[in-house]
Structures are given as C-alpha cells and as structure tokens.
PAKOLDO-171495 format. One record per residue: residue in three letters; z, x, y of N, C-alpha, C in turn. Coordinates in steps of 0.001 Angstrom, whole numbers, plus 500000, padded with zeros to 6 digits. Each point is the difference from the previous one (the first is absolute). Example, Ala and Ser with C-alpha at 12.3 -4.5 7.8 and 13.67 -1.06 7.14 Angstrom:
! residues 2
  aa     nz     nx     ny    caz    cax    cay     cz     cx     cy
 Ala 507800 513190 494310 500000 499110 501190 500000 500900 501200
 Ser 499280 499650 501050 500060 500820 501190 500730 499230 501090
END
This chain:
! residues 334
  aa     nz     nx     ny    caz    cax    cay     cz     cx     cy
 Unk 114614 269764 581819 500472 499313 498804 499139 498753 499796
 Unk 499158 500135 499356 498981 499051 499428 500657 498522 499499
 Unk 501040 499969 499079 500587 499055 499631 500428 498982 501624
 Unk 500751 500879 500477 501004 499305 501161 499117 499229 501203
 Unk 498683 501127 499943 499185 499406 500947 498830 498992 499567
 Unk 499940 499979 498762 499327 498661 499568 501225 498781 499556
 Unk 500674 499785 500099 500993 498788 499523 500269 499666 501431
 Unk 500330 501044 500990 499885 499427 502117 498736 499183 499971
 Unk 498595 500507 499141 498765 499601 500897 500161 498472 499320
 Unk 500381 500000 498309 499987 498591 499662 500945 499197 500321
 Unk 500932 500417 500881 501199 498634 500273 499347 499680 501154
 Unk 499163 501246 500999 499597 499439 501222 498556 498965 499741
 Unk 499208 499739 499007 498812 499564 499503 500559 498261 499784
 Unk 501414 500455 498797 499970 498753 499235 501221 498899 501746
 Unk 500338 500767 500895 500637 499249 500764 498649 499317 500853
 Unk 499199 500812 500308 499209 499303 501037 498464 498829 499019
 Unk 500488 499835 498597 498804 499373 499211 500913 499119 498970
 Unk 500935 500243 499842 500652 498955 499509 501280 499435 500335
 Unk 500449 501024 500470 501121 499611 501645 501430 500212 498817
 Unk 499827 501046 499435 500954 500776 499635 501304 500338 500657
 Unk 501275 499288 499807 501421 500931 500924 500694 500845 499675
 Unk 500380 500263 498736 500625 500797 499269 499017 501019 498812
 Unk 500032 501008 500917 499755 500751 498161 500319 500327 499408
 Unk 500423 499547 498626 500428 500187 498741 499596 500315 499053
 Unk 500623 500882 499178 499518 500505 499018 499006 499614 499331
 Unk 500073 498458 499533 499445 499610 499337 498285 499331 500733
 Unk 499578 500294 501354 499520 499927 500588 498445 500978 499758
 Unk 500933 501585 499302 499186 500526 500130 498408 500351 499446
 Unk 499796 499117 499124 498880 499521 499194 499112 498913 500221
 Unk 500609 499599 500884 499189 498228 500736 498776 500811 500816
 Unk 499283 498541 499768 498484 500381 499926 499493 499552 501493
 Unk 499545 501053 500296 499388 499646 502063 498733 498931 499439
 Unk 500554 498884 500186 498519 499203 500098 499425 499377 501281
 Unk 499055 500904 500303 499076 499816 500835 498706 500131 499253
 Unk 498997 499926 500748 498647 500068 499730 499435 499093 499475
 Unk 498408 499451 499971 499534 498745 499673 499442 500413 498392
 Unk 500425 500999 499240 498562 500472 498940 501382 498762 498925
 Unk 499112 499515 499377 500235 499246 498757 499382 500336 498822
 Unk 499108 501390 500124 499020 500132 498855 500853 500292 499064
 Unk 499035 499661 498923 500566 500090 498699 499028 500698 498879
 Unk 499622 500733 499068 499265 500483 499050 499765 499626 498821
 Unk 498932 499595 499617 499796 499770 498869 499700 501827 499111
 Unk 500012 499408 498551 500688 501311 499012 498564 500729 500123
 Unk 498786 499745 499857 498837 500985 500709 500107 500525 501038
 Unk 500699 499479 501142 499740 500311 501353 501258 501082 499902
 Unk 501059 499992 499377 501031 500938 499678 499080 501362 499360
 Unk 499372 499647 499193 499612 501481 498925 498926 500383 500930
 Unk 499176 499373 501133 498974 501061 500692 500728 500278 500894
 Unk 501412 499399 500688 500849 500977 500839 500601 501290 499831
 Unk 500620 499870 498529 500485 501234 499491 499447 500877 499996
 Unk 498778 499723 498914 498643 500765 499442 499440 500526 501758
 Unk 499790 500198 500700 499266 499973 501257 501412 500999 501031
 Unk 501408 500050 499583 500424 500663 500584 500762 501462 498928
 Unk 499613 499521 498878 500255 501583 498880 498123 500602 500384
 Unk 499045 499489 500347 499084 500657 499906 500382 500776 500651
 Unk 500668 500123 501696 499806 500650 501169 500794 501255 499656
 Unk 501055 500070 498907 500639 501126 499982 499294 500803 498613
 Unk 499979 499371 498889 499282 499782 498514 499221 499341 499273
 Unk 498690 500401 499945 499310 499191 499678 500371 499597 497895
 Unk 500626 501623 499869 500743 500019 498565 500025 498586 499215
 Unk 501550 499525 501344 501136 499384 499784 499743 498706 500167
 Unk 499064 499589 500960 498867 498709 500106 499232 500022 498625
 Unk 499659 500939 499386 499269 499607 499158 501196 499270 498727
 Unk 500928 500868 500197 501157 499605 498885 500710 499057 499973
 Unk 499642 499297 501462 500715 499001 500462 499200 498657 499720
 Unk 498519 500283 499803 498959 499005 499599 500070 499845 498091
 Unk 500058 500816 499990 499996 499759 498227 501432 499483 499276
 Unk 501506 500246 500920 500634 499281 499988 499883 498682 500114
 Unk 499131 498989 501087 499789 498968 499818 498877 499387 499074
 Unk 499198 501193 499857 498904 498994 499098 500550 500515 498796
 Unk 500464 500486 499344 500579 500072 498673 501488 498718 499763
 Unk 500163 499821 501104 501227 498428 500480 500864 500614 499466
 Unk 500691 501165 500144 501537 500380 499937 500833 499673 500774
 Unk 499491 498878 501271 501093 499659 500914 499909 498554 499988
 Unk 501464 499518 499607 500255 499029 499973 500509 499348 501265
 Unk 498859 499292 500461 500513 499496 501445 500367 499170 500738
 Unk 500084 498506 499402 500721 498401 500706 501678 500339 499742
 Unk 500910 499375 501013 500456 499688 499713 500196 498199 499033
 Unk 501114 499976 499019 500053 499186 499442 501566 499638 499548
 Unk 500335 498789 499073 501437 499916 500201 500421 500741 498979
 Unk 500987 500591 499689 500558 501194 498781 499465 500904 500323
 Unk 499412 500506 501156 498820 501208 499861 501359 501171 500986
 Unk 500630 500569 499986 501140 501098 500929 499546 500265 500849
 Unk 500903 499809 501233 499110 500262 501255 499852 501335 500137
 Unk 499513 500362 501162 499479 501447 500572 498766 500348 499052
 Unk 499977 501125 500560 498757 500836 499243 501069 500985 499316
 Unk 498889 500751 498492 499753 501084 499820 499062 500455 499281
 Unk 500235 501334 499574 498585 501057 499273 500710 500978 498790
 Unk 499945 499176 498409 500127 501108 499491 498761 500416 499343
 Unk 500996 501263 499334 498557 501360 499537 499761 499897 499413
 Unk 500496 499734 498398 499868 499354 498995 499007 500701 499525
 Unk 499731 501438 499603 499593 500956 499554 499786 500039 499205
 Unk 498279 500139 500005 499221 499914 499120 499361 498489 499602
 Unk 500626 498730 501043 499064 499124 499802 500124 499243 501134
 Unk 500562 500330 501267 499786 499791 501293 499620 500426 500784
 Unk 500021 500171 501474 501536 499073 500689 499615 498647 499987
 Unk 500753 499150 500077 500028 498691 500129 500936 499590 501339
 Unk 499651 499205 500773 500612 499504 501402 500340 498516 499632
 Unk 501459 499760 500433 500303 498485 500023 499634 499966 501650
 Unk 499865 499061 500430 499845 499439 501601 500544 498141 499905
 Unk 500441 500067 501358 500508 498245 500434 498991 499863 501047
 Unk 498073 499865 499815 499062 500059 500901 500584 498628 500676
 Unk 500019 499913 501390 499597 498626 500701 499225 499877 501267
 Unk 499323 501370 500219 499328 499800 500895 500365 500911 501728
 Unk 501225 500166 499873 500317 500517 501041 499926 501361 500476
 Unk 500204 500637 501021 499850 501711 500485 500362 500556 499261
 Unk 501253 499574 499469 501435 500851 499055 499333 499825 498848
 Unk 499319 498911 499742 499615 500341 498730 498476 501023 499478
 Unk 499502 499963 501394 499140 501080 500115 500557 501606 499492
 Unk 500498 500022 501180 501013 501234 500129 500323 500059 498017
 Unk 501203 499176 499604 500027 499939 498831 499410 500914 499232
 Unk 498635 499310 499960 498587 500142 499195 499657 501321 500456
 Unk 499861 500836 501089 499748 501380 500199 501122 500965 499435
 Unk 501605 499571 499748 501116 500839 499297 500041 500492 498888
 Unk 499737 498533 499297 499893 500113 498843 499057 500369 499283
 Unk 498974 499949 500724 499079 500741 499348 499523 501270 500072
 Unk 500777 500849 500983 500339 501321 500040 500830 500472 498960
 Unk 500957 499365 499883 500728 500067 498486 499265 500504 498530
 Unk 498632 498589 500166 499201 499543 499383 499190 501881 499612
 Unk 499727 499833 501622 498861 501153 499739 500666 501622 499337
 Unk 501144 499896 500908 500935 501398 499467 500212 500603 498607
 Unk 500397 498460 499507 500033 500312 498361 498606 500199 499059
 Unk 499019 499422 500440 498780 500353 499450 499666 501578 500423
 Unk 500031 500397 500986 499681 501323 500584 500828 501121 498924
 Unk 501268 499170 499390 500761 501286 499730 500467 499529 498273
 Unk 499452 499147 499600 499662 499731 498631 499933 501687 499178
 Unk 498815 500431 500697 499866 501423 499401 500915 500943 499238
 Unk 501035 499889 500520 501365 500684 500560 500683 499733 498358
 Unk 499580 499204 499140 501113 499536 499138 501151 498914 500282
 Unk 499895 499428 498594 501500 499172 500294 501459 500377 500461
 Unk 499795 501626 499968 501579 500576 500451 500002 500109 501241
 Unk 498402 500239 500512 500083 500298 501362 499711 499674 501256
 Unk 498795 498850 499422 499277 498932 500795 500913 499522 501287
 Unk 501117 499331 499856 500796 499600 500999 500634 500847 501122
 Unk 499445 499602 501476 500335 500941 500908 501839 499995 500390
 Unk 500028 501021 500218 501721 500036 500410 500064 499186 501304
 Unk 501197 498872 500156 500427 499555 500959 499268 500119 501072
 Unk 500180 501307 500626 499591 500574 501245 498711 499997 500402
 Unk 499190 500087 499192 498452 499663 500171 499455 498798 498876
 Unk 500903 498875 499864 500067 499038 499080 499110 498644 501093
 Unk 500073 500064 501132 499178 499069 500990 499311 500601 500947
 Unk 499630 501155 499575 498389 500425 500560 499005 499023 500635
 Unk 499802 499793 498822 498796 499073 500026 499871 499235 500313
 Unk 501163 499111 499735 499690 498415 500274 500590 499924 501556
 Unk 500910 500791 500593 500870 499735 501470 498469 500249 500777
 Unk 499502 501126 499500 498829 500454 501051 499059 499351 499893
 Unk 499725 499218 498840 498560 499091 499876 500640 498716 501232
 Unk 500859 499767 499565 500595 498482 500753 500172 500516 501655
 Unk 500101 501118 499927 500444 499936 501869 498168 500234 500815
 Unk 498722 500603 498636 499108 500137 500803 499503 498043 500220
 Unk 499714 499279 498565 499688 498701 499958 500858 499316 501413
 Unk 501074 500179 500198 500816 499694 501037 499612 500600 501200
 Unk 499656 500641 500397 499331 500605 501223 498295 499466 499998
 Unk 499457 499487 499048 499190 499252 500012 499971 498626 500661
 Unk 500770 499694 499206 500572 498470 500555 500352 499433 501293
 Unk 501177 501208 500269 500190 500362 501407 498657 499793 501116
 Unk 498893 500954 500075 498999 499910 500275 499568 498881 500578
 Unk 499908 498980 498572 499189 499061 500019 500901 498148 501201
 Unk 501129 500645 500201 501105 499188 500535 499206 499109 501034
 Unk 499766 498687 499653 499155 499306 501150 500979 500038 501958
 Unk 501200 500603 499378 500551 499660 501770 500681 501101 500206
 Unk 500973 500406 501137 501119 500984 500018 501317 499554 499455
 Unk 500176 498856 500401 500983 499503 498932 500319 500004 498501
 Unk 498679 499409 499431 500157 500366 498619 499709 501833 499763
 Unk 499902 500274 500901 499696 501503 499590 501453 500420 500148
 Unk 501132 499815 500821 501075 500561 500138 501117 499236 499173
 Unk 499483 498821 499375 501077 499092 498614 499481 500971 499057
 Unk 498442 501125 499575 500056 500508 499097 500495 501324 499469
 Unk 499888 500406 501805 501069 501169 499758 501489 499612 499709
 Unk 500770 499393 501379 500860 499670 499075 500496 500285 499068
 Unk 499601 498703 498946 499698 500106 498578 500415 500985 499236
 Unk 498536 501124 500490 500086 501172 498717 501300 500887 500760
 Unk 500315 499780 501169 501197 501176 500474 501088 499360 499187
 Unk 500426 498760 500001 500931 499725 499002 500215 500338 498461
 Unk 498402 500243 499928 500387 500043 498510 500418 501865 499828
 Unk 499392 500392 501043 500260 501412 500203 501325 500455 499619
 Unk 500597 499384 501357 501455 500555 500224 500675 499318 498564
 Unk 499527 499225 499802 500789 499304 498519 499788 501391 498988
 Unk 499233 500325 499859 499326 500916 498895 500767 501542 500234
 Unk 500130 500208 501655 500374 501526 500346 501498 500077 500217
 Unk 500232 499173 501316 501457 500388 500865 501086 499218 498697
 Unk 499518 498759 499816 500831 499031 499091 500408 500729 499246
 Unk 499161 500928 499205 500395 500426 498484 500310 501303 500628
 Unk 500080 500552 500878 500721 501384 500426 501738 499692 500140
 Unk 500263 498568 500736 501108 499804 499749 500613 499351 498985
 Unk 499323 499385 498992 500718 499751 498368 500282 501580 499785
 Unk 499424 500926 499985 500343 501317 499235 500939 500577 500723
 Unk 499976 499524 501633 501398 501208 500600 501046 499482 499407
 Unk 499736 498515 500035 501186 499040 499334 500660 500209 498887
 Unk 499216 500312 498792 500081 500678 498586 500979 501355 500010
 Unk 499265 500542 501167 500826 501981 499794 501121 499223 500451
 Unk 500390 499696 501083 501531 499640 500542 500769 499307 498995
 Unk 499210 499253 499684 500793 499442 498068 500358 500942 499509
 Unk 499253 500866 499279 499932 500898 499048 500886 501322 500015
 Unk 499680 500151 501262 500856 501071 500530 501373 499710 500270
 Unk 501175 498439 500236 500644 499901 500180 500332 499759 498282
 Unk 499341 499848 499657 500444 499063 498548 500328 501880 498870
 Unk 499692 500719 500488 500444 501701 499956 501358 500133 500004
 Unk 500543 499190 500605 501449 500519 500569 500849 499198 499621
 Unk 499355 498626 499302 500938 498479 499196 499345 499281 500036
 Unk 500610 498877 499857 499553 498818 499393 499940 499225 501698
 Unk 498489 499223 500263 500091 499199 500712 499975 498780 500380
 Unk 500881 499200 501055 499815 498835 500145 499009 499424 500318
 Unk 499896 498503 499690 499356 499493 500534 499580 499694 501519
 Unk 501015 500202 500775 500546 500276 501193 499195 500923 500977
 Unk 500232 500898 498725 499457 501226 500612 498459 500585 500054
 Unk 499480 499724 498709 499165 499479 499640 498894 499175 501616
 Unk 500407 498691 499995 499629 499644 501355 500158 500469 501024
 Unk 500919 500909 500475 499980 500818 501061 499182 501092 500101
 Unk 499774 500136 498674 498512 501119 500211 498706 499745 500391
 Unk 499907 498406 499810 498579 499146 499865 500161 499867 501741
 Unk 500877 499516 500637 500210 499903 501174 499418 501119 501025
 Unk 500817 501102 499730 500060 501407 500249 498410 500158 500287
 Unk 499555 499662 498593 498535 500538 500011 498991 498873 500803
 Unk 500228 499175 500293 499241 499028 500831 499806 500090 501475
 Unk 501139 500750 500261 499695 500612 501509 499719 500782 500455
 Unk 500062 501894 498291 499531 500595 500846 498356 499585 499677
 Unk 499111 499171 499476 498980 499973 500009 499586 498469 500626
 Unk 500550 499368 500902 499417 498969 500427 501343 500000 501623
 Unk 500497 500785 499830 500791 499530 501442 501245 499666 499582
 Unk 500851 499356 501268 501583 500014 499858 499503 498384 500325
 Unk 500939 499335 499589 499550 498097 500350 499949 500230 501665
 Unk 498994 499082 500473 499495 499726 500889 499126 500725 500705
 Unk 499830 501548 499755 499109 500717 500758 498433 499807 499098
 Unk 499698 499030 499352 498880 499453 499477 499668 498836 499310
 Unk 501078 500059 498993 500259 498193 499339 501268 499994 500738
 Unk 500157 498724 500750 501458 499657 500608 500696 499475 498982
 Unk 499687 499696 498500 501238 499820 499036 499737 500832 498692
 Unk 500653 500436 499513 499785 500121 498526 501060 499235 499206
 Unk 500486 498257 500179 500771 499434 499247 499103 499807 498545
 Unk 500985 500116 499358 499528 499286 498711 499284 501232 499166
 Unk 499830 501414 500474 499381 501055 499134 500925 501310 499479
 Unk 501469 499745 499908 501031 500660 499576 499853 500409 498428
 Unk 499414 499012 499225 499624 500007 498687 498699 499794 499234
 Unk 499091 500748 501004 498482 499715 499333 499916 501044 499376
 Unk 500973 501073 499860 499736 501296 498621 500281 499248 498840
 Unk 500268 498842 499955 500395 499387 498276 498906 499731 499682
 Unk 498753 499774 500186 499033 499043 499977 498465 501197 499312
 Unk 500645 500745 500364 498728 501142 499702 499862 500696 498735
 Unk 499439 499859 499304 500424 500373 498212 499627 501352 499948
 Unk 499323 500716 500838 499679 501266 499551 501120 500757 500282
 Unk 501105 499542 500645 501153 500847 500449 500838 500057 498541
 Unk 499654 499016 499214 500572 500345 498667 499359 500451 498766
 Unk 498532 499441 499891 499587 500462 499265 499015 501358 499791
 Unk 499401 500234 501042 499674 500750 500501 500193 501250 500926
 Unk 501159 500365 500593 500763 500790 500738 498883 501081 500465
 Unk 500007 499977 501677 498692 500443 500780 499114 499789 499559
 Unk 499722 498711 499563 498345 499939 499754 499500 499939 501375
 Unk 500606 499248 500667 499564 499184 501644 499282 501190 500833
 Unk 500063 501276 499398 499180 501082 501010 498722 500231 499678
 Unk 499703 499673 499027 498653 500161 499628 498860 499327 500733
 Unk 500822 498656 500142 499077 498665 501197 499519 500875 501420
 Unk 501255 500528 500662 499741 500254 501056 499286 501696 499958
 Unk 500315 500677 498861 499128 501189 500021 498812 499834 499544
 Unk 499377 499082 499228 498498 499335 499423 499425 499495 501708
 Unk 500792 499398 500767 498974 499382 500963 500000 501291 500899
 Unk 500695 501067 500519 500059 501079 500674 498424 501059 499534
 Unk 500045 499809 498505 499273 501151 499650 498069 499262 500701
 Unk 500371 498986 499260 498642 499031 500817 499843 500388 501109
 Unk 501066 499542 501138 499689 500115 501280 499650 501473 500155
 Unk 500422 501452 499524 499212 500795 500378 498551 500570 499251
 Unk 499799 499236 499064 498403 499908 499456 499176 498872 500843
 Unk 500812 499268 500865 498829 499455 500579 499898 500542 501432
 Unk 501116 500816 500646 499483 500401 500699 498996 501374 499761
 Unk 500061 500595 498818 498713 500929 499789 498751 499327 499495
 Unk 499787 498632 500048 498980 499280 499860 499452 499892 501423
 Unk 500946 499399 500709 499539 499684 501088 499219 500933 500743
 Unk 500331 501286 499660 499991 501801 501031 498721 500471 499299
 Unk 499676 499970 498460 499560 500747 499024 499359 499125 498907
 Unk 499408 498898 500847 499308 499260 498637 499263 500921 499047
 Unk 499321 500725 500011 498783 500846 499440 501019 500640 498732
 Unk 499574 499945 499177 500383 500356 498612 501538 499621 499325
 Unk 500631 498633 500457 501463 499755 500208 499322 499222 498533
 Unk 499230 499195 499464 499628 499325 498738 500637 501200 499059
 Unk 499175 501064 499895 500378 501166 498748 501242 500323 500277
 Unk 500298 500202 500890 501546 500569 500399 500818 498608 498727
 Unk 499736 498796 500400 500961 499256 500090 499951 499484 498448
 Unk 498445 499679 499628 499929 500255 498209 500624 500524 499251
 Unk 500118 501519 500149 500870 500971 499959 501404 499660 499699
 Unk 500210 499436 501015 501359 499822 500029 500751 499074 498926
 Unk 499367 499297 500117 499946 498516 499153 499583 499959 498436
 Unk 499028 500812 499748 499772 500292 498312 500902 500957 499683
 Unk 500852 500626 500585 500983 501321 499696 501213 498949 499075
 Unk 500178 498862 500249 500990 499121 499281 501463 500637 500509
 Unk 500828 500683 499155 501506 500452 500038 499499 501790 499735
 Unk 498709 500710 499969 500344 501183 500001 499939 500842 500786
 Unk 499862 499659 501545 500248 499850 500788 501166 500850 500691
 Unk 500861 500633 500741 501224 499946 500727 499477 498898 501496
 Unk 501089 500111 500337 499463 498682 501293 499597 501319 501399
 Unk 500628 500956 500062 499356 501485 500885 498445 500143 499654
 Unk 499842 499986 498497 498828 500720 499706 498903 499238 500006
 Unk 500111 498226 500116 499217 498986 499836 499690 499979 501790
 Unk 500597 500242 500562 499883 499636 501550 499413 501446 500251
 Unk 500022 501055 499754 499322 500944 500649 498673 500473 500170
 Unk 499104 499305 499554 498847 499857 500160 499594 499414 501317
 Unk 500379 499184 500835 500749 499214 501232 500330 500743 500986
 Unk 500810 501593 499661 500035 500542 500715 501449 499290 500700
 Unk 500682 499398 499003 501407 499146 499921 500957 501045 499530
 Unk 500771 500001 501023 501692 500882 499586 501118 499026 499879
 Unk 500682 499292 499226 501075 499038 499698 501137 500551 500327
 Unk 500026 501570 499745 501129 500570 500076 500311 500090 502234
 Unk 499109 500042 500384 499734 500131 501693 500084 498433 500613
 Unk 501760 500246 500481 500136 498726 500550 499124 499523 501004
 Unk 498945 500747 500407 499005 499626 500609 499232 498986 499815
 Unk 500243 500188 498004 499101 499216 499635 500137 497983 500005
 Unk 501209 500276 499843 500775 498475 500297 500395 499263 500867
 Unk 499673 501057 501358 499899 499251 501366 498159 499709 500417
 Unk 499519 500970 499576 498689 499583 499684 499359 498519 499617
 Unk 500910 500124 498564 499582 498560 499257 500141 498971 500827
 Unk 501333 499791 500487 500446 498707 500228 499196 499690 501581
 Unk 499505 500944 500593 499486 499796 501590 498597 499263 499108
 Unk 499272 500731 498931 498417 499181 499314 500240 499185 499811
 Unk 501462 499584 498760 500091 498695 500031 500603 498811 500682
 Unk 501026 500233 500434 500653 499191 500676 499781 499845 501575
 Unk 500123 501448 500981 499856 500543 500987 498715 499319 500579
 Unk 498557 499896 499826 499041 499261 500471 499863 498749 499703
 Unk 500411 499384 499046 500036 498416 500131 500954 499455 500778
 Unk 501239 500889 500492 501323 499344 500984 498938 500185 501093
 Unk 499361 501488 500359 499544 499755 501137 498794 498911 500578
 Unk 499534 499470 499075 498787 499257 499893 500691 498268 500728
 Unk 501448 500011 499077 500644 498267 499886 500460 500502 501683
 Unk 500845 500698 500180 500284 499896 501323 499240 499750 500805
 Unk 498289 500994 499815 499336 499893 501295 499600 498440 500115
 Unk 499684 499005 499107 499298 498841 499815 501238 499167 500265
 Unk 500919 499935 499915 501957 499375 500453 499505 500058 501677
 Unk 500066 501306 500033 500122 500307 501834 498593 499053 500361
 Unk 498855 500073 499481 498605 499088 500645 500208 498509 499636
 Unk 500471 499172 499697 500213 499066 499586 501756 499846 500354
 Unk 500493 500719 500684 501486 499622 500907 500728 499472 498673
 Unk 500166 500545 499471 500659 499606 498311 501096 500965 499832
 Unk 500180 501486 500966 501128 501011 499433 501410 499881 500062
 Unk 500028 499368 501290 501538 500114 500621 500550 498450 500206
 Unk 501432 499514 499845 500456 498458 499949 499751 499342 501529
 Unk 499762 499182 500124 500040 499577 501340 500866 499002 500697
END
C-alpha cells in the first residue's frame, strides 16, 4: 500500500528533521526542508529547461513549445489582480494562451512544462475541428503530466545533494498521492453518498460518517499512521466538485495513471513512442480512450494495466525516497 507506506516514511523524516510528535492530518503536506539548493530560475533559464526536456521525448512538441513563447502567448509574472495558479486555454482558432504566476521556483518550472503540454495538445489537435479538438477527460493531461514528470526527472538529476534530491521527491510523491489515492477517495466517498441517498434523504450526520468511513479505508484507522485525524470530520463540505460536478474527482487520478503507464513504455520503448504519442494527441475527442492507447500496446480494460501504472508512477519514486531516508538515517523516528 503505497499511500500507507509513504505517510510512515514522512512522519519518520519530518520527526527526525523537524522533530515532529504528532501526525496529523494536517501535517500531511508539510514540506521536508532539508537540503542547501536555494536556486532559483530566471524565465530563460525556465524555457531552455522545458524546451531541453520535451526534446528527449518530442522534438514535435519542443518545437510547439518554442513558438508558444516566441509568439508570447504566455503570460508569465506574477502581479497584483493577476489569479493565482496557472492555466491553458484553447481558445480555438486563436490560441492557446497560458496564464502563469512565474517566480522563479522548481514548481514553477514544473508549472511551465504542464501547461504547456496543455499548450502543445491543443495545437496538435486543432485539426480535429471545433467539435472535436478537445480531448476527453481521460486523456485530457497527456501531455502536460508527462512533459512535467520528464522536466522533473531532469531537475531531479541535477539535485546538488541527497537531501535536496529526497525534499524533491518528496514533493512530487505528494503531489502524486494528492492527484491519485486523494481523489480515489473523494469518489468512494461520492458512491457511498449516492448510493445511500437511493434509499432517502440524507443527513448531515450521515453524510460525515461516510467521509470518515472513507478516510480509513484509504489512509488507515487513527493511529496506525496519522495518530489523529481531529478536526477532518467535515472536509467533504469544502470540495465543490462534489456538487457541482459529481465524479469529476476520477478523472485526476485516472489522467495521472494513464501517464504513469506511457511513461513506463517510454522508459522500456523509447524508439518510435514520439509517433505513437503525436498520434495520440492530434486525435483530439475522436479518439475512444481503448483505441487511443493501443498503439502502446495498452489494455485499460486489464487490471494489469493499473497496477502497472501506479508501480511507473508512483512505485519507483517511493522506492527511490526510501532508499535516500534509509542513507541519510532519515526513515524511522528515533
């Protein structure tokens, strides 16, 4: 259990580096700071990072990713009135255009490789028409999850210590499990709604007892990993897609799944994975999500295929943070 055994490795990390006693829920996002790197990027030194890690998979998508900036469709300081986060719309037929909050940092690197997979996706599939251009959900972050995790394995690379190399895994494992296990349990959460809400009308009460319910079977019973979960009885109020959206939250964690097993046929099968993956990506919505992956030699329907994914994606970066925890006496509380 990937989840259970990375939230052990970070209570045992953040006790022996920041002298952590309790882990709590709200714990679980705090940032291992170790390591001496302070670097920071300026907005050139960002676009030959990107540009330099879409070459290695596409030279395409590098190219699409360069004329995005010299044509300046990306708007990139942050400023005051300016909405935080990033995004990328398509704006078809006279984009894409990228907002960005640039300041220099990894994340905003990373950022800058997402969105501009976005960037590149919709140009690739322009072709397609205005009815059809837009990829379905499911292969809706192709591009940009896989551009950002190679730029990120770049980066990685370049980590001047072991420390900052294991704050960067870390990092991306958080944002992982945020992206996969997290949003696997908003949706069990949803059916147990949904399915009770079949039979009457439900409380609020009850309601929270489902959110509960669902917190342990995907993170543990209190104490066999976070020793509290006070104060998270009512964090299903807070999530808008549970109302406005109803199961959207699976798409997150099936978009980063489908990645993780295209990069592990990158990793196995670099040699002709560009056309494969072009392919994939100019197809827009006409597409089925079976018939877009089978070129890959990808079965969605073969639960094979989803224990697969998550060992490419998730599965070797846990094993990577542990081994560098255990060399640096960082795994276990002392």
């Amino acid at each position: 259990d990937y989840c259970k055994r990375y939230y052990s490795l970070k209570k045992g990390i953040l006790k022996n580096t920041q002298g952590l006693e309790t882990m709590t829920w709200a714990d679980r996002n705090a940032s291992i700071n170790i390591g001496t790197s302070s670097e920071s990027y300026t907005w050139n030194e960002a676009v030959d990072i990107v540009k330099a890690g879409y070459e290695k998979f596409s030279p395409t998508m590098a190219g699409l990713f360069q004329e995005m900036v010299d044509e300046k469709r990306i708007d990139v300081p942050a400023q005051n009135g300016k909405r935080g986060g990033a995004y990328c719309s398509s704006s078809y037929g006279h984009g894409p255009f990228q907002l960005l909050n640039f300041t220099g940092t990894q994340r905003d690197v990373a950022t800058l490789a997402h969105e501009s997979g976005h960037g590149a996706h919709f140009m690739l599939s322009y072709k397609q028409g205005i009815l059809q251009f837009h990829p379905p959900l499911t292969l809706a972050e192709t591009a940009s999850i896989f551009g950002e995790m190679i730029v990120f394995r770049d980066l990685l690379a370049k980590a001047p210590s072991d420390e900052d190399r294991l704050a960067m895994l870390m990092g991306k494992i958080d944002d992982i499990i945020n992206s996969v296990v997290r949003q696997c349990g908003f949706d069990a959460f949803e059916e147990k709604v949904h399915s009770g809400r079949a039979a009457g009308t439900l409380t609020p009460d009850e309601m929270t007892e489902a959110w509960q319910e669902t917190m342990v079977a995907y993170y543990g019973p209190e104490g066999e990993v976070f020793d509290s979960y006070a104060d998270t009885s009512h964090l299903w109020t807070y999530v808008s897609h549970f109302h406005n959206v109803p199961f959207y939250v699976y798409s997150y964690a099936f978009a980063d799944l489908v990645v993780g097993s295209l990069y592990g046929v990158y990793q196995k099968t670099p040699d002709g994975f560009e056309e494969k993956l072009l392919e994939l990506l100019g197809a827009g919505g006409v597409k089925g999500f079976r018939e877009a992956l089978e070129p890959f030699g990808l079965d969605p329907a073969d639960p094979v295929f989803w224990k697969d994914s998550i060992d490419a994606h998730l599965g070797s970066l846990m094993e990577e943070a542990e081994t560098l925890a255990a060399k640096l006496g960082l795994s276990e509380a002392k």
